[in-house]
N, C-alpha and C positions, 0 to 999 in steps of 0.2 A: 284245597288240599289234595284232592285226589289227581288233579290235574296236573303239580308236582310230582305227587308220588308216580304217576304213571312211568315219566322219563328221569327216576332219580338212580344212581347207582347203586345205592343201598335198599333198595324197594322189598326186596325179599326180606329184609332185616328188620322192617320197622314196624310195629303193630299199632295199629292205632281203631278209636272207639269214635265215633259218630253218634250222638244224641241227639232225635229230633220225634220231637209229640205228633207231628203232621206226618202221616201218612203217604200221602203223596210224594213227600220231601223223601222220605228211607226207601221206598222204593225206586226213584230214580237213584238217589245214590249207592244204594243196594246192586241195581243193576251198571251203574258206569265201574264199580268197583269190579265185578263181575267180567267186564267188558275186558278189561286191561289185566285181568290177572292178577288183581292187590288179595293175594289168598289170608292174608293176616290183620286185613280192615273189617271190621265190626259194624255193622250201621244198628240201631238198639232204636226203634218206639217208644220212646217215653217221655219223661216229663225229666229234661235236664236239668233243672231248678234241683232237683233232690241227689242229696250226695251220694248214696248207696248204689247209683247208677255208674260209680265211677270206681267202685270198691276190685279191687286188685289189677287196676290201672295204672294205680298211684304209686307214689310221685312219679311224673310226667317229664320227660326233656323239653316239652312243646304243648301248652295248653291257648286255646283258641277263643277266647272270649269274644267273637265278633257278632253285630246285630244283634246285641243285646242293653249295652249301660243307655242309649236311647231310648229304650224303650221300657225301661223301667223306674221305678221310683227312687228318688238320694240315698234314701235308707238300706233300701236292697243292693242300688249300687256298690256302697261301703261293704256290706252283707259280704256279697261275693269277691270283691278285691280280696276280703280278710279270707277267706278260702282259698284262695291260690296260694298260697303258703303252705295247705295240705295237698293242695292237688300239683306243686312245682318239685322235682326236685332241686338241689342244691344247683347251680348253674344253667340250670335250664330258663326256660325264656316263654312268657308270658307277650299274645300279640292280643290285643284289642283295640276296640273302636267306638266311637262315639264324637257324635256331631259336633260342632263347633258354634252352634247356633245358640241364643240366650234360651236357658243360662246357660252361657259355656263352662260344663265343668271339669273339663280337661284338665285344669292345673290344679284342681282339689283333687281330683282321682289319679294323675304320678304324685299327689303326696302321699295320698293314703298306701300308695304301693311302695313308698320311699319308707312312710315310717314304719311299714311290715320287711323290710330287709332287700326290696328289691332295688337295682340301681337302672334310672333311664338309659334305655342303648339308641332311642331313634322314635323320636314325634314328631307327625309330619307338621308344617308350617298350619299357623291359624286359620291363612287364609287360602290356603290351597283347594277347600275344597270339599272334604271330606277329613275325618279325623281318626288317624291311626298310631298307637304307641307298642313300642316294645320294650319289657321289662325285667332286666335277668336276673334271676332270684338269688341270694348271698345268704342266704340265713340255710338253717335247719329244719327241712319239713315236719310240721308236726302231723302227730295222726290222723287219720281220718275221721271225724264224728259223720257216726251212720244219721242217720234220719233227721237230717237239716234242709229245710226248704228254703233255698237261698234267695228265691226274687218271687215274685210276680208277674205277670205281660202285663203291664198297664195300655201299653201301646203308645208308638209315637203321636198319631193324631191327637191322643187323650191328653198327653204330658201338653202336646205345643199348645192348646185350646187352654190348660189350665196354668202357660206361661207367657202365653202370648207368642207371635209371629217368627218365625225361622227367618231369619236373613239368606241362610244355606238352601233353604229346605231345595229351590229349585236343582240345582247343583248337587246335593247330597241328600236324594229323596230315601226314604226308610224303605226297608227291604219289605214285600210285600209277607203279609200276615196273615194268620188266621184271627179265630176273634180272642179278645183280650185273656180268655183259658186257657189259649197257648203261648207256652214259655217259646223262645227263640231255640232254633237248634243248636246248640254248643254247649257248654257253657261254653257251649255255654256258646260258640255258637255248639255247645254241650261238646266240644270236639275235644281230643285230645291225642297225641300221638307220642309213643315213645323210639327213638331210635337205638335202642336195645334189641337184642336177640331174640327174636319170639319167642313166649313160654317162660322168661323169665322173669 
């Protein structure tokens, strides 16, 4: 994201929040943000799983769920789709990712985003590779409930050992991690940006 933002025209217009528990991770993106001048990007230490890290964010033109639905559990997965509905505004657009490998559940997760009001704009092919969706939200955000812990880091290695073998995994190896304590930066990859006017 920040590698957009650096050469985007509207750069100065767009505020955006960065969540990540790893230390290391906020500080280099702390300092590339730094580098190029994005005076209106956030990087936050914390644990992106909890909604309160997002409170006067919301709703979002652009929320970031990447290196996350792989590494988490079915349940938490669903968890956090049904949150993007607080954390999207009206039109705005939802990008996430998730492996393609068994179980692939790709096409259970654009339902769950279909039957919360979102419409698919762009999922890349099964076997391309790596697994990426984009999803523009048509409903009406509802508010934000503070003190929701949306997922857990189970970790990739943990999920594929308790599913069996990755077909992808060479091809689409998981983003390196901390230990299963830490949630993924985003939401989530805890990211989110708005392209609205700072401050408002």
């Amino acid at each position: 994201m920040l590698e957009v933002l650096a050469d985007h025209h509207r750069r100065d217009e767009i505020r955006a929040l960065l969540v990540e528990l790893d230390p290391r991770n906020t500080a280099l993106a702390a300092e590339r943000a730094l580098a190029v001048g994005l005076r209106h990007v956030e990087v936050v230490t914390a644990d992106a799983s909890l909604t309160e890290h997002y409170l006067g964010m919301v709703p979002a033109d652009v929320v970031l769920v990447c290196g996350v639905f792989g590494n988490i559990t079915e349940e938490d997965v669903e968890r956090t789709v049904d949150a993007c509905s607080q954390l999207c505004r009206t039109g705005g657009t939802v990008i996430r990712t998730r492996h393609r490998g068994a179980p692939d559940m790709v096409p259970l997760i654009c339902e769950w985003f279909e039957t919360r009001g979102f419409e698919r704009q762009w999922l890349a092919e099964q076997h391309a590779g790596f697994g990426v969706g984009a999803h523009r939200f048509t409903g009406e955000p509802g508010p934000l409930v503070m003190g929701v812990h949306l997922f857990s880091f189970v970790g990739y290695d943990v999920l594929r050992q308790a599913n069996g073998p990755c077909p992808h995994a060479i091809r689409s190896p998981p983003c390196p991690r901390q230990p299963s304590s830490s949630p993924d930066g985003h939401i989530l990859n805890g990211t989110r940006f708005q392209e609205r006017p700072p401050f408002l």
